[in-house]
Backbone as CSV, one residue per row, in Angstrom:
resi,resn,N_x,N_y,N_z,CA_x,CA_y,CA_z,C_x,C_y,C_z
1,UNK,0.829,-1.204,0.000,0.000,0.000,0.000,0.866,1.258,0.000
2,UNK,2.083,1.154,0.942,2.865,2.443,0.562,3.500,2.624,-0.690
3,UNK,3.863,1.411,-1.111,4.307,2.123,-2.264,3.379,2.538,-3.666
4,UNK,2.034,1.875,-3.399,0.908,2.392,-4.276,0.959,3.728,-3.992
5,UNK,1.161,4.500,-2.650,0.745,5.543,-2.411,1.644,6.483,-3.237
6,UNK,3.046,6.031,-3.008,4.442,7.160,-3.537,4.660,6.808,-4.962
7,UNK,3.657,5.865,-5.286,4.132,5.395,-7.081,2.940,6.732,-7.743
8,UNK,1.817,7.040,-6.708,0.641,7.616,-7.446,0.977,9.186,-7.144
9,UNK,1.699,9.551,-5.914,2.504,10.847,-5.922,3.225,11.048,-7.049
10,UNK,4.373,10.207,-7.006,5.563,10.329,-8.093,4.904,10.622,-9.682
11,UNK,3.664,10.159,-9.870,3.066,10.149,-11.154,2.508,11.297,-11.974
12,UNK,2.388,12.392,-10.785,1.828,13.663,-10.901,2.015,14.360,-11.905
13,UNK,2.051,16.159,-11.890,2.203,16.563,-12.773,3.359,18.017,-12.731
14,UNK,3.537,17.377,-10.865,4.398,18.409,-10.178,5.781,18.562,-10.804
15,UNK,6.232,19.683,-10.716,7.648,19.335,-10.686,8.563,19.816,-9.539
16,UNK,7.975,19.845,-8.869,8.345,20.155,-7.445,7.980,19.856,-5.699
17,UNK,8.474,19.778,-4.931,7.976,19.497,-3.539,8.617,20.613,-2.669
18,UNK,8.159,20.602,-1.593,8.667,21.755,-0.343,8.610,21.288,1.298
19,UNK,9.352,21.490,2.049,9.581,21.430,3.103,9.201,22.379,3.646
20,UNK,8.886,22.947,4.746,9.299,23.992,5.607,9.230,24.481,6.600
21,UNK,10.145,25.349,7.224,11.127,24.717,8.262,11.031,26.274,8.750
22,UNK,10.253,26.837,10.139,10.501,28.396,10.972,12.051,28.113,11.518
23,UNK,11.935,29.184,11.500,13.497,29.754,12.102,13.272,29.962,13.680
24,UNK,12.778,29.415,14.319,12.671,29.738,15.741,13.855,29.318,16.360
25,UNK,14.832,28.766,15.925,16.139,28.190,16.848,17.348,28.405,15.456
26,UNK,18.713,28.508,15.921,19.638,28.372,15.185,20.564,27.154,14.286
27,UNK,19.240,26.347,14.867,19.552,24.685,13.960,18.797,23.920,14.095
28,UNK,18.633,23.235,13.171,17.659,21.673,12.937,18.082,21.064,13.993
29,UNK,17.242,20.083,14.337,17.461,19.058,15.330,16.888,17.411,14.561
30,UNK,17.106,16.542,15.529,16.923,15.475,14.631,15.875,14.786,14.245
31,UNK,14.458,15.292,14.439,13.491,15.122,14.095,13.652,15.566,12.419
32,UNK,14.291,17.097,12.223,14.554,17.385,11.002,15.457,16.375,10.190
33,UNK,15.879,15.705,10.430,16.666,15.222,9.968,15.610,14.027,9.036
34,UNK,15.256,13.552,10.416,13.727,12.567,9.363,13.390,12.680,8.155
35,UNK,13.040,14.010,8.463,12.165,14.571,7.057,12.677,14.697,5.717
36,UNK,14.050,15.238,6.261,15.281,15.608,4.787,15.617,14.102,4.345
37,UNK,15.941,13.144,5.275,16.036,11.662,4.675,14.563,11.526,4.147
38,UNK,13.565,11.376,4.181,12.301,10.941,3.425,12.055,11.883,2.027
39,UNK,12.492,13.419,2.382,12.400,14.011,1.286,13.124,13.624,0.320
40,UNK,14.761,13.438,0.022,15.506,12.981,-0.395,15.411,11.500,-1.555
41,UNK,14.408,11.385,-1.186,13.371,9.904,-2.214,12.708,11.137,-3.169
42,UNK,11.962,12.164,-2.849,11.407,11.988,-4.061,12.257,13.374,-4.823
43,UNK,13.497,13.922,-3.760,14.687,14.231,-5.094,15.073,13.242,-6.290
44,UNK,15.436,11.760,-5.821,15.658,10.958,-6.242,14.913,10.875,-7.265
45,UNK,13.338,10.777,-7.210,12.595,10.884,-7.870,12.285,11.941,-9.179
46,UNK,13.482,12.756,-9.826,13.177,14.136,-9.985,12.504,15.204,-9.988
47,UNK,11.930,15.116,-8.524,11.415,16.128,-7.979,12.587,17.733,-7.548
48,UNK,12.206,18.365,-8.084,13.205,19.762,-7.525,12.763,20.003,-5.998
49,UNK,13.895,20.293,-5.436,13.232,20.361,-3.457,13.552,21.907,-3.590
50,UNK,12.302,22.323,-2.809,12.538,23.664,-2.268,12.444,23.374,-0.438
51,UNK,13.226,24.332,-0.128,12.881,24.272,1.226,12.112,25.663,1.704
52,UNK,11.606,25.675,2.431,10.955,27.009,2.697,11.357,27.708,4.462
53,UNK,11.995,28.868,4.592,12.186,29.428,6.032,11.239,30.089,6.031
54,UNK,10.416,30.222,7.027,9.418,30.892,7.646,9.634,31.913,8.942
55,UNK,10.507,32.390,8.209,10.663,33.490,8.946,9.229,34.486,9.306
56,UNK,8.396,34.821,8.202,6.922,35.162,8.722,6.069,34.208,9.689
57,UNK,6.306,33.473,9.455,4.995,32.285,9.983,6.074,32.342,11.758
58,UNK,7.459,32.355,11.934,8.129,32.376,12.837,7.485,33.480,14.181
59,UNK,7.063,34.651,13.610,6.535,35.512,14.688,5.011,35.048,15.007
60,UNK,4.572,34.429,14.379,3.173,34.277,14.616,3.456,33.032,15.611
61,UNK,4.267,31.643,15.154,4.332,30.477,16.531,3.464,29.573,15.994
62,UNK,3.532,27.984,15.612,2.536,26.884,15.091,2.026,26.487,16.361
63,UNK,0.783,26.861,16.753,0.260,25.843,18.087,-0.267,24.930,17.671
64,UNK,0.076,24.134,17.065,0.172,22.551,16.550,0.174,22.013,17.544
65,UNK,-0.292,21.219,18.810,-0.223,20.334,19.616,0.154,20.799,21.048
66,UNK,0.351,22.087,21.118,0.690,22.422,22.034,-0.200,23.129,23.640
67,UNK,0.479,22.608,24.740,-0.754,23.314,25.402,-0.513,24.771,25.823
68,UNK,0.867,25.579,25.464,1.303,27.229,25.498,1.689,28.016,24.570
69,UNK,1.210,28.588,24.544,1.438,30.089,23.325,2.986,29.965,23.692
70,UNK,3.114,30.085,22.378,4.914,30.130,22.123,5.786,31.592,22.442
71,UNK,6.574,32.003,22.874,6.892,33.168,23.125,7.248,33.855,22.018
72,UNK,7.001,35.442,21.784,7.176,36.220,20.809,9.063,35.914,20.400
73,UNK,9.250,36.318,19.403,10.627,36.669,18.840,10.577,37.772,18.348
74,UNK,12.169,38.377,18.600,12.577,38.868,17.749,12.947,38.767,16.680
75,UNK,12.437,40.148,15.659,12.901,39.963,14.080,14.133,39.530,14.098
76,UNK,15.371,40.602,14.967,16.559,40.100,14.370,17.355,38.546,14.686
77,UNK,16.568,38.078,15.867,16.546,36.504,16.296,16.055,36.056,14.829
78,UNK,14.911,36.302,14.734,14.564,34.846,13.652,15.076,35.183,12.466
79,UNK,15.759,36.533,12.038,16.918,36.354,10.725,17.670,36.124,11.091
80,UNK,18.551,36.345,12.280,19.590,35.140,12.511,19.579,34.147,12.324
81,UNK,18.432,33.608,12.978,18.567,31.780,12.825,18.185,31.320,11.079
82,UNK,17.664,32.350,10.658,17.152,32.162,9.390,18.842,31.659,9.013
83,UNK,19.772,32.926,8.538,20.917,32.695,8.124,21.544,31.095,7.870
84,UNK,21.590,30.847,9.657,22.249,29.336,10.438,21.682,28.217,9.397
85,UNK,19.829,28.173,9.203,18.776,27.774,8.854,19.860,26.945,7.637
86,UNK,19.916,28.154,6.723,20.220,28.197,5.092,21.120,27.057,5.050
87,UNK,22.414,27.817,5.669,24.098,27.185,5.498,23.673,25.589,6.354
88,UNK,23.067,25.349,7.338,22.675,24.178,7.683,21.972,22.869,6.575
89,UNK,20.804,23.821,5.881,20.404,22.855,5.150,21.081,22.382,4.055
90,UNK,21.602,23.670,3.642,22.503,23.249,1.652,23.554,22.214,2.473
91,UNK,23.840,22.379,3.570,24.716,21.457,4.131,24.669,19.970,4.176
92,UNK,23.222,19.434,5.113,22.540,18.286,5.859,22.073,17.971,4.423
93,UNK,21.423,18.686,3.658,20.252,17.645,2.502,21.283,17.617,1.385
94,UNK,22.134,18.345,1.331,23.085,17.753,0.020,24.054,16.840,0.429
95,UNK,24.709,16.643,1.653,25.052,15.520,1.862,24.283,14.533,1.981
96,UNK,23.195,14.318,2.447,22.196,13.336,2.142,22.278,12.718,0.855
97,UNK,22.319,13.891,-0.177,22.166,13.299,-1.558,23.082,12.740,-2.291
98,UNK,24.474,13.574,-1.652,25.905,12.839,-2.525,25.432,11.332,-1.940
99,UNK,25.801,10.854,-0.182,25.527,9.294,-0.370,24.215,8.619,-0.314
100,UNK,23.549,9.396,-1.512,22.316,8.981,-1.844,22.822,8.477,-3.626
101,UNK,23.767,9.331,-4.093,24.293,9.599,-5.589,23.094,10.266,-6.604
102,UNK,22.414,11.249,-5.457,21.623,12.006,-6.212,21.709,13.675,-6.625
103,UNK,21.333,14.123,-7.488,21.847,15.122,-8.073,20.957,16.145,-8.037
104,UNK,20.952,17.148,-6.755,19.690,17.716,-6.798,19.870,19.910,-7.310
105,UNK,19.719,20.367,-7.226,19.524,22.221,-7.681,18.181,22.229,-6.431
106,UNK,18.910,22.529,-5.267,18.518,22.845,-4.191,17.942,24.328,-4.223
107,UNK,16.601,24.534,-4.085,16.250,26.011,-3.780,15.812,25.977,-2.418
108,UNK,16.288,27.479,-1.843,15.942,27.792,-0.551,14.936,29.023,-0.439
109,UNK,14.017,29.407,0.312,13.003,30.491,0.239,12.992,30.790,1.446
110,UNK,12.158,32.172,1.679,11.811,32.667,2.604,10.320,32.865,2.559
111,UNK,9.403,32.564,3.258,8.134,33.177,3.396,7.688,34.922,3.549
112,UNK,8.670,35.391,4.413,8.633,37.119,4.635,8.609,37.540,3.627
113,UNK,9.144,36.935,2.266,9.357,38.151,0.853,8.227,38.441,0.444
114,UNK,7.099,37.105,0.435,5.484,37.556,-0.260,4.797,37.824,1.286
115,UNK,5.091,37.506,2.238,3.471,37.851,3.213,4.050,39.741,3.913
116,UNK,5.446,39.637,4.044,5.492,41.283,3.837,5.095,42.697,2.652
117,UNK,4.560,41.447,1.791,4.137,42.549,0.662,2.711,42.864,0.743
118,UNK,1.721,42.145,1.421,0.512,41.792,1.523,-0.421,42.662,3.057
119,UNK,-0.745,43.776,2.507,-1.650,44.343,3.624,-2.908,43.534,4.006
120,UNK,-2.772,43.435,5.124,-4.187,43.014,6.008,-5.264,42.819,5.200
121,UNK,-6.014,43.916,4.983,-7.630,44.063,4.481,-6.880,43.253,3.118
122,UNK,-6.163,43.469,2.147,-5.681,43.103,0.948,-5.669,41.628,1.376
123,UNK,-5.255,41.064,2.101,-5.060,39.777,2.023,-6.833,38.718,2.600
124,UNK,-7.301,40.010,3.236,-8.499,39.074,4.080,-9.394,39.264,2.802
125,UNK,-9.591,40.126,1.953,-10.086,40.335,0.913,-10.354,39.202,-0.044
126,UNK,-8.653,39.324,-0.134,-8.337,38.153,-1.927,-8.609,36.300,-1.377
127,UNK,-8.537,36.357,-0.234,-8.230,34.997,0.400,-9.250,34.331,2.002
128,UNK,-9.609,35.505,2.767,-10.248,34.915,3.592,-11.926,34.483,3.698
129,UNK,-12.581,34.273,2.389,-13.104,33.996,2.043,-13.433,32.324,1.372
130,UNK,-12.121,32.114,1.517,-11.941,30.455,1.229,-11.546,29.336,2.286
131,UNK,-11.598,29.802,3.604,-10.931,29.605,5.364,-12.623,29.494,5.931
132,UNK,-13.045,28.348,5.690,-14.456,28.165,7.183,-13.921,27.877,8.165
133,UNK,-14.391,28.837,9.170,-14.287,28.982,10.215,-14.314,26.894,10.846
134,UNK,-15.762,26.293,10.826,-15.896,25.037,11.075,-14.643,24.325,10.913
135,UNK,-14.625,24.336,9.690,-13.494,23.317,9.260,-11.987,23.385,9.558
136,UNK,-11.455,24.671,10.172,-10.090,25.223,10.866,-10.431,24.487,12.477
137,UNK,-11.495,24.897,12.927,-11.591,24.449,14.063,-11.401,23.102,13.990
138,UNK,-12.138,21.937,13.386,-11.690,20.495,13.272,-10.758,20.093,13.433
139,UNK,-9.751,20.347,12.767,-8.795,20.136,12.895,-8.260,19.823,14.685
140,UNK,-7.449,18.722,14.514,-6.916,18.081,15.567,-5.941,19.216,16.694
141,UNK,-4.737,19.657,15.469,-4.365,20.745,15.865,-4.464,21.956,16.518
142,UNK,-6.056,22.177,16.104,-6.580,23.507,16.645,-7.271,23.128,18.094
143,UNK,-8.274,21.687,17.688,-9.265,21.568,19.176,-8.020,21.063,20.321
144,UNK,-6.894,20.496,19.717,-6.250,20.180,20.994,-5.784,21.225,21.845
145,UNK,-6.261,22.599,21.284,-5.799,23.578,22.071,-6.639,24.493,22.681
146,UNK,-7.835,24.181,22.279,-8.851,24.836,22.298,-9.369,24.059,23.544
147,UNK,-9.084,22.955,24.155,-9.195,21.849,25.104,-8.637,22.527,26.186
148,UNK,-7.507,23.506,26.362,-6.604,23.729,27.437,-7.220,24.859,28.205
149,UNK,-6.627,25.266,29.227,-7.181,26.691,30.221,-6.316,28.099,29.498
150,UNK,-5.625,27.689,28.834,-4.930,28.853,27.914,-5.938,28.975,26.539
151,UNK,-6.176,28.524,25.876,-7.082,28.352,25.231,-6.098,28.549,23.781
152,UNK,-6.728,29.501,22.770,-5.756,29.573,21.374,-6.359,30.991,20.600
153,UNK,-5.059,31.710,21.224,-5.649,33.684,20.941,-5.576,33.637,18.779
154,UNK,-6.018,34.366,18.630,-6.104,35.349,17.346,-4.910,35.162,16.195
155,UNK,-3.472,35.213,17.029,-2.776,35.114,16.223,-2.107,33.884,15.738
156,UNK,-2.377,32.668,16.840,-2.255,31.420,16.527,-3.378,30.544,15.619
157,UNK,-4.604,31.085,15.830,-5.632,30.579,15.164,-5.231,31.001,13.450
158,UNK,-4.660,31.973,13.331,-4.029,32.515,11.746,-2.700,31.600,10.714
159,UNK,-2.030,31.110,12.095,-0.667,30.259,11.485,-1.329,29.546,10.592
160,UNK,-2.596,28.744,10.775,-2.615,27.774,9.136,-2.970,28.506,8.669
161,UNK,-3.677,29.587,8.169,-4.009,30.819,6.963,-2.429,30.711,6.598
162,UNK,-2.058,31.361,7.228,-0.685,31.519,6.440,0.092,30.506,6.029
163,UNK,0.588,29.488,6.542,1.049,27.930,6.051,0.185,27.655,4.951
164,UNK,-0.919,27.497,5.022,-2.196,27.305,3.657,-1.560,28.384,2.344
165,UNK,-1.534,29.343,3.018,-1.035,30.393,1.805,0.655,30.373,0.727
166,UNK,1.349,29.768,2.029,2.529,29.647,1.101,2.520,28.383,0.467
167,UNK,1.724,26.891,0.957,1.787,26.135,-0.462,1.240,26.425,-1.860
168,UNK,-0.077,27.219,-1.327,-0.645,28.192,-2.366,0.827,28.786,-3.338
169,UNK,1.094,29.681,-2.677,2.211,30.718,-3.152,3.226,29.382,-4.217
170,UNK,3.910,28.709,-3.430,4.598,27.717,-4.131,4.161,27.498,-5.302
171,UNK,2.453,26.622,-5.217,2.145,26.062,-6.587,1.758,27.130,-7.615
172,UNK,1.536,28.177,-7.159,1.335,28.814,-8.534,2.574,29.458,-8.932
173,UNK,3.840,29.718,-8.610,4.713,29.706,-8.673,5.796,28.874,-9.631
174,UNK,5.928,27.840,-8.656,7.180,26.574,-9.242,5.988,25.140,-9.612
175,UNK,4.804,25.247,-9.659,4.031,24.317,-10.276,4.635,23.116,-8.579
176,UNK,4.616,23.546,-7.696,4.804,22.680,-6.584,3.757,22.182,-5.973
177,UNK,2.792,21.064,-6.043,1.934,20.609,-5.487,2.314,19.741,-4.172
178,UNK,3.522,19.531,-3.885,3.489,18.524,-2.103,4.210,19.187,-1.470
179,UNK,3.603,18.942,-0.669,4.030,19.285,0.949,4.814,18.407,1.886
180,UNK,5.889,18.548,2.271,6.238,17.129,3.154,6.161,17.689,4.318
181,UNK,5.537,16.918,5.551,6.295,17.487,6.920,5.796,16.348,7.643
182,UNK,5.601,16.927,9.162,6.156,15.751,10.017,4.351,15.897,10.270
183,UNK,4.025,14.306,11.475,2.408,14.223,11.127,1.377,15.235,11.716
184,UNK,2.381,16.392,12.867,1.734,16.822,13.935,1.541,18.551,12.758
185,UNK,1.740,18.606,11.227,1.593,19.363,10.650,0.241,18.916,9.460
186,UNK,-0.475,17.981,9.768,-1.070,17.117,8.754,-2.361,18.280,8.266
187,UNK,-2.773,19.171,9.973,-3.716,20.021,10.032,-3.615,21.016,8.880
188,UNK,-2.490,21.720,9.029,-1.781,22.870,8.349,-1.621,22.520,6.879
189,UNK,-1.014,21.353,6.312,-0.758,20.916,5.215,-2.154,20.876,4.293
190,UNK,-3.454,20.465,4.727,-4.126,19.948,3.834,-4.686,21.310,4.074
191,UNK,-4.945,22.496,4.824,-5.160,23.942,4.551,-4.555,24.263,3.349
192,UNK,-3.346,24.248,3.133,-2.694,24.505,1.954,-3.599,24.032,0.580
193,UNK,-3.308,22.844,1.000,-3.592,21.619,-0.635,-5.526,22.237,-0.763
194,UNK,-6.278,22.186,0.106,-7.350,22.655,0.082,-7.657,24.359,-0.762
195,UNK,-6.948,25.266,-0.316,-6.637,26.960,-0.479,-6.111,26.403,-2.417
196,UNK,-5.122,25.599,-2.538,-4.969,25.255,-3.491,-6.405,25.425,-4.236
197,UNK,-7.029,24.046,-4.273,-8.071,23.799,-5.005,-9.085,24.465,-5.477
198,UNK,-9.244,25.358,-4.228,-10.080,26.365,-4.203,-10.046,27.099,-5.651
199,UNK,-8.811,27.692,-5.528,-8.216,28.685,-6.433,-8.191,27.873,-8.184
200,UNK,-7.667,26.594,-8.238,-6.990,26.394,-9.315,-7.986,24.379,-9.348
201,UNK,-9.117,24.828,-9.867,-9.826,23.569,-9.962,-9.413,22.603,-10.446
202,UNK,-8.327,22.247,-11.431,-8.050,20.866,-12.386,-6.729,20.846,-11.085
203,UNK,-5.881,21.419,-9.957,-5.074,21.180,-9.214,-5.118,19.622,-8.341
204,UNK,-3.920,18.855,-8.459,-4.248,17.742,-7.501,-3.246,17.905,-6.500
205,UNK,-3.188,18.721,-5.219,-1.857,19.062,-4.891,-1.708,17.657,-3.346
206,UNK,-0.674,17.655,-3.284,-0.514,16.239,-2.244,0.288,17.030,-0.867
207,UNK,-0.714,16.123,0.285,-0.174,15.998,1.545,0.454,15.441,1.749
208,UNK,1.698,15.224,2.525,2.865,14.007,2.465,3.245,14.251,3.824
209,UNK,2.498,13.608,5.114,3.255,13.270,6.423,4.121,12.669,7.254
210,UNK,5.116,12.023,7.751,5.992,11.466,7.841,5.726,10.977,9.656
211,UNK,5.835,9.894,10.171,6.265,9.712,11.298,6.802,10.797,12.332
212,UNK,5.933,11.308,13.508,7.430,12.137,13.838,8.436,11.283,14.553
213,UNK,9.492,11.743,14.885,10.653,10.708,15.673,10.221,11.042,17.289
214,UNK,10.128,10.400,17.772,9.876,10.081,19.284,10.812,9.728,20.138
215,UNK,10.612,9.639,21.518,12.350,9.243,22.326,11.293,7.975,22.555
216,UNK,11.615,7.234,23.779,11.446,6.068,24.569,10.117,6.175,24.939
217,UNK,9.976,7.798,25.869,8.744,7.848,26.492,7.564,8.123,25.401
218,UNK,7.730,8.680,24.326,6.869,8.936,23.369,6.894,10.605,23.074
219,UNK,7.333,11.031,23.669,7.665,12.297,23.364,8.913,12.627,21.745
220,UNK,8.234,13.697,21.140,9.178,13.916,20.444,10.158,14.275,20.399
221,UNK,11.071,14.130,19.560,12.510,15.004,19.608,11.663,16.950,18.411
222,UNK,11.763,17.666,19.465,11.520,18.893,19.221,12.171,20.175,19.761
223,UNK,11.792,21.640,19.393,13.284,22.431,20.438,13.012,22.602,21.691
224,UNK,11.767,22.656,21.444,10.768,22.684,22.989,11.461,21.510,23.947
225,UNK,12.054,20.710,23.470,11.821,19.340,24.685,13.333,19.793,25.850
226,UNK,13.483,19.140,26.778,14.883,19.350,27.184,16.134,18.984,27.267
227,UNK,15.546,17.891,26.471,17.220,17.360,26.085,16.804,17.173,24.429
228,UNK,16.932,18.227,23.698,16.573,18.401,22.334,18.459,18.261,21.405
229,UNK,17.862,17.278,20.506,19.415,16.519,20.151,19.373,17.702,18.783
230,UNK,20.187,18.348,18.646,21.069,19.611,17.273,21.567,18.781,16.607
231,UNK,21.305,19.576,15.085,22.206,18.920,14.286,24.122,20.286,14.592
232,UNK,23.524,20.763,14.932,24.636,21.834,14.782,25.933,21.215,15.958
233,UNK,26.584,20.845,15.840,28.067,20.415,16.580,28.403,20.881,17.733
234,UNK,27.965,22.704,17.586,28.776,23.422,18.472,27.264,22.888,19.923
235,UNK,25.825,22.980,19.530,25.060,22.533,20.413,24.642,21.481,20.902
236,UNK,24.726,20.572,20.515,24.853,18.793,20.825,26.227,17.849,19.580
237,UNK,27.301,17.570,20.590,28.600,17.214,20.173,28.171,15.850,19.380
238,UNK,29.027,15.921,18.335,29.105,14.451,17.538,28.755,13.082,18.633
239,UNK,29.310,12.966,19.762,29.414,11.974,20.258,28.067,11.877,20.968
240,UNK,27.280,12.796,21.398,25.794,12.970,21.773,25.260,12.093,20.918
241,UNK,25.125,13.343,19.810,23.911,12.646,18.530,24.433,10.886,18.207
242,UNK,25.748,10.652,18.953,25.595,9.150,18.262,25.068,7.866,19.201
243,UNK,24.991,8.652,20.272,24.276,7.885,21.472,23.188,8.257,21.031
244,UNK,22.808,8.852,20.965,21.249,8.758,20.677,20.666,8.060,19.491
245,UNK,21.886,8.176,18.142,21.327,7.104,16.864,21.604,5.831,17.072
């Protein structure tokens, strides 16, 4: 059955897929790592990979599963880590691919370039008209937060508008119809592929979720956690990350 599933992806009409990855910390950790190995198949596949930094979507915070509003950042924090972000990935996913012996033209993006161009009323205008209220709430993502004594303010309830909007942005763009990410994004992803359809009726754009990586207790490896394993050297040493693989 899985591979019915990735033979009927691969068959598409895409020529592209996307990752993407907020800048809230100055390096991937190894949950990311997951993803860039699974993505890395459908480079193989000649799919062109974009990765996407979300540096916009970064000030807003994904309350994806969470039971606390994430703390604000600073701009010049999350272009920092943006920077780290970049030189990290052309790093991690092209070595992936040399001992993969795959040959990929890696693009990297930012989300801030189109949602800083986009005024408020301009955007609730052209687009919030295709967002039911019902159907945002469903989502797993949203009621699991909506469950808590913190509850889920204004500007978190917006993160999938905007995640929805940049696969949007992508496919009409680079003709990019998939999405890869990890499963606790499954909410956010099919906002996208949905906002898609809306717009562009003959569109078949694909959700693509992945396992997330878990420790022992069932908890994920995330930045939030406290013993959160880096890919970056200088923050969890070679000899860490190999106890832990």
């Amino acid at each position: 059955m899985k591979e019915l599933i990735f033979s009927t992806i691969i068959s598409n009409d895409s020529s592209s897929f996307f990752v993407g990855i907020d800048p809230t910390a100055s390096s991937m950790h190894l949950g990311h790592l997951s993803i860039l190995i699974g993505a890395s198949y459908f480079a193989a596949a000649g799919y062109n990979p974009i990765f996407l930094l979300g540096s916009a979507t970064a000030h807003i915070g994904d309350p994806s599963f969470r039971n606390t509003e994430k703390k604000s950042m600073l701009s010049t924090s999350i272009a920092f880590n943006a920077e780290k972000l970049e030189i990290q990935l052309k790093t991690v996913f092209n070595n992936i691919c040399v001992l993969k012996g795959i040959d990929v033209n890696l693009m990297i993006l930012n989300n801030h370039s189109w949602h800083s161009q986009y005024k408020l009323l301009d955007f609730i205008h052209e687009f919030g008209g295709a967002f039911k209220i019902q159907t945002m709430l469903q989502k797993e993502c949203m009621k699991s937060r909506l469950d808590t004594e913190n509850g889920l303010n204004l500007r978190e309830f917006l993160y999938q508008v905007f995640q929805a909007y940049d696969f949007y942005h992508l496919y009409t763009l680079f003709n990019c119809s998939i999405q890869i990410g990890g499963s606790d994004q499954w909410g956010n992803i099919i906002a996208g592929s949905d906002l898609i359809k809306k717009f562009h009726k003959e569109a078949k754009p694909f959700a693509l979720t992945l396992p997330l990586l878990t420790k022992s207790n069932g908890e994920k490896f995330g930045k939030s956690s406290s013993d959160v394993v880096w890919l970056d050297k200088t923050m969890t040493s070679p000899l860490e990350l190999y106890q832990v693989l």
